[in-house]
DRENDO-702455 format. One record per residue (C-alpha): residue in one letter; residue number from 1; x, z negated, y negated. Coordinates in Angstrom, 2 decimals. Example, Ala and Ser with C-alpha at 12.3 -4.5 7.8 and 13.67 -1.06 7.14 Angstrom:
BEGIN
SITE;a;1;12.30;-7.80;4.50
SITE;s;2;13.67;-7.14;1.06
***
This chain:
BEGIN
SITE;x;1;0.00;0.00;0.00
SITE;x;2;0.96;0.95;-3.41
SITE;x;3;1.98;-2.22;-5.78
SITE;x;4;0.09;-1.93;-8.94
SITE;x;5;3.11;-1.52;-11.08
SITE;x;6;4.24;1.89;-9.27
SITE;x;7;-0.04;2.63;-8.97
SITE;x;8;-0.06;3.32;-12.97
SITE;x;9;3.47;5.37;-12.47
SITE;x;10;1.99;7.43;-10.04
SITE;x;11;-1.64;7.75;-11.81
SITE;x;12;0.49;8.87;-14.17
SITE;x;13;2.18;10.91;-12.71
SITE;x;14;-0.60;12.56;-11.22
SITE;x;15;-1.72;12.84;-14.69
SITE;x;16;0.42;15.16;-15.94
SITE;x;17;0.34;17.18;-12.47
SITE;x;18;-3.61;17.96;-12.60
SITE;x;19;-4.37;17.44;-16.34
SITE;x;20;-7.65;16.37;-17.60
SITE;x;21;-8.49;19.25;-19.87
SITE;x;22;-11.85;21.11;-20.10
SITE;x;23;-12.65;19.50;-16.14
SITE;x;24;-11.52;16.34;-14.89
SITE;x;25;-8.11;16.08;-13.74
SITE;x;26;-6.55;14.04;-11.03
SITE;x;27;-7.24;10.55;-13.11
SITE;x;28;-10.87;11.30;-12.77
SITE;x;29;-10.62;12.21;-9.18
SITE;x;30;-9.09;9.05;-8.24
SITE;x;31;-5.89;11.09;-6.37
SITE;x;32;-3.75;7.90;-6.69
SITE;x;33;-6.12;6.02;-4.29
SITE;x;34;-6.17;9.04;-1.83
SITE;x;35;-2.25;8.51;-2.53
SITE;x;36;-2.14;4.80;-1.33
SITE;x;37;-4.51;5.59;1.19
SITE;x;38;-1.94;8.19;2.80
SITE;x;39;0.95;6.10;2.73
SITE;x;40;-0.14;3.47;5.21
SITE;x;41;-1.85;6.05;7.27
SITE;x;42;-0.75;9.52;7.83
SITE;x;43;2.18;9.64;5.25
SITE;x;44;3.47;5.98;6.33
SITE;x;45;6.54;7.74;7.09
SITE;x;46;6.92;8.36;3.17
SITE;x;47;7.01;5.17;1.80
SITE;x;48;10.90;5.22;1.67
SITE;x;49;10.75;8.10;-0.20
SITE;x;50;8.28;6.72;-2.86
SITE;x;51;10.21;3.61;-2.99
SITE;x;52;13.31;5.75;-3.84
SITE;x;53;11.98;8.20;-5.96
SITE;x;54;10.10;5.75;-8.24
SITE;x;55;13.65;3.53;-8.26
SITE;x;56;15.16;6.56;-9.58
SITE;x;57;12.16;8.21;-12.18
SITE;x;58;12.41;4.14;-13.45
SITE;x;59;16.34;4.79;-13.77
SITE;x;60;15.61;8.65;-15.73
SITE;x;61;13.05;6.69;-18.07
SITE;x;62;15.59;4.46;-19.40
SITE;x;63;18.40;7.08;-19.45
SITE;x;64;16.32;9.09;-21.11
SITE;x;65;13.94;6.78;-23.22
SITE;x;66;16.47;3.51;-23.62
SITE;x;67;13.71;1.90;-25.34
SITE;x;68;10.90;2.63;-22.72
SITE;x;69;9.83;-0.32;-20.03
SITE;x;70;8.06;2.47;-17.73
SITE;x;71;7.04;5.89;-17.63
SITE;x;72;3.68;5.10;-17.93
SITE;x;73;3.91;4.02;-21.26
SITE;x;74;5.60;6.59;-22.39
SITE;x;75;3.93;9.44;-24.51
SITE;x;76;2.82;12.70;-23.08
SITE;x;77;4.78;15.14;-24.49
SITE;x;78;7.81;12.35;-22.91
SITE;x;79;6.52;12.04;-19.57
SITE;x;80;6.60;15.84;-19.55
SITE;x;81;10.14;16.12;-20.67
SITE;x;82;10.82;13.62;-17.92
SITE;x;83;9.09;15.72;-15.26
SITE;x;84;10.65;18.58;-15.97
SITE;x;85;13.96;17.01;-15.57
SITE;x;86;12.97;15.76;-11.84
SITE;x;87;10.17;18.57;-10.66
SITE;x;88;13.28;19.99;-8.44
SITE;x;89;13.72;16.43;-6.12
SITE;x;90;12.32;15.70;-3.03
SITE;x;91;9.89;12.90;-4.87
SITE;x;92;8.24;15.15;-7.40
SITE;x;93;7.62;17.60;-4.71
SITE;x;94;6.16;14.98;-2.80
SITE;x;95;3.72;13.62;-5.35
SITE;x;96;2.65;16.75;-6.56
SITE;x;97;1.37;18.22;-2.58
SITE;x;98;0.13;14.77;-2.57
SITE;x;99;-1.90;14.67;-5.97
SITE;x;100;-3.56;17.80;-4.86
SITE;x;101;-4.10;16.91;-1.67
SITE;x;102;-6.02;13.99;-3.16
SITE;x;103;-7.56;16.23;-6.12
SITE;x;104;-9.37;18.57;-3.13
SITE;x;105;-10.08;16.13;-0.36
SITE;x;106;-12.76;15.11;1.63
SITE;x;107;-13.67;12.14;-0.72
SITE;x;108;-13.95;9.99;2.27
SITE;x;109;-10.35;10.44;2.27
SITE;x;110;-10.11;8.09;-1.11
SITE;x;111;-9.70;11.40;-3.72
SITE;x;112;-11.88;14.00;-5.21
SITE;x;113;-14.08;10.96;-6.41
SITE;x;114;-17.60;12.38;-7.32
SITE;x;115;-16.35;15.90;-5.59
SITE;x;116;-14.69;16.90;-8.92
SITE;x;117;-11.86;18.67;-7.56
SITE;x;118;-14.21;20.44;-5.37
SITE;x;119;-16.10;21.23;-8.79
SITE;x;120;-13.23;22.50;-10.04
SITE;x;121;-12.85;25.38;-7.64
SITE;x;122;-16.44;25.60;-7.44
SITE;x;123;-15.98;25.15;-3.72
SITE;x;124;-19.81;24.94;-1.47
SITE;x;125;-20.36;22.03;0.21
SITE;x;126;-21.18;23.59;3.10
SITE;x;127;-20.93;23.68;6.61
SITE;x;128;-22.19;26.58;7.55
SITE;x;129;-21.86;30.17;5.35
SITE;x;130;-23.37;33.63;6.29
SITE;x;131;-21.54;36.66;5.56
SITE;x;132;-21.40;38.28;3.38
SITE;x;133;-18.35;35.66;2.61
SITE;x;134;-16.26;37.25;-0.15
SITE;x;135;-15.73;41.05;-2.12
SITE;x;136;-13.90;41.98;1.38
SITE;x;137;-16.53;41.96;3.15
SITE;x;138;-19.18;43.17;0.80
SITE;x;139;-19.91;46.28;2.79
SITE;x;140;-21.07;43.65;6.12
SITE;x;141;-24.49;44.69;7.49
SITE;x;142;-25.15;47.54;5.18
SITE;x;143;-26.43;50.78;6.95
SITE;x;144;-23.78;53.33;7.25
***
């Protein structure tokens, strides 16, 4: 389970990965819970690499922002900056295929809280479709 210090890192983190704009972004849908959730259940293997990866982000944010106590609480536009200088490690890569994992889940899974990732893509809640199911198959049951 997450602690709540590195929960508002990640949020934030999360944040900036799916921003809320004109929809609701990964705050809205809740990905850090579908986060925590994974990491003492399918992704228990990457707890290590959360603990390490927000060890070092904690050690950027002070390089980087001497003045800063976390990179939550820095601004945007510095959180960005900070990204950018990590989006090529192993941890960034991790919580971004995790935040939208969490953005487009099953919300029983802890994420897409109120389906708004789902929303998002305009994705049917469905479990059955009949064809026609896209432009490639337009042509499906038409006489020839």
């Amino acid at each position: 389970m997450i602690s709540p210090r590195a929960s508002t890192k990640i949020e934030a983190i999360a944040a900036q990965i799916i921003p809320t704009d004109g929809t609701p972004g990964a705050r809205e849908a809740h990905a850090v819970y579908f986060i925590d959730r994974a990491l003492v259940t399918f992704g228990r293997d990457k707890q290590a690499a959360y603990a390490r990866g927000l060890k070092e982000l904690q050690s950027r944010t002070l390089e980087l922002f001497p003045k800063a106590h976390s990179f939550s609480e820095l601004t945007s536009g510095e959180q960005i900056r900070l990204l950018t200088a990590i989006e090529q490690t192993d941890f960034f890569e991790l919580v971004r295929v995790h935040t939208i994992m969490g953005f487009l889940s099953n919300p029983e899974y802890g994420g897409n809280y109120n389906r708004v990732g789902w929303k998002a893509i305009a994705f049917e809640e469905a479990h059955v479709h009949t064809p026609p199911f896209g432009y490639y198959d337009a042509e499906y049951g038409k006489p020839k």
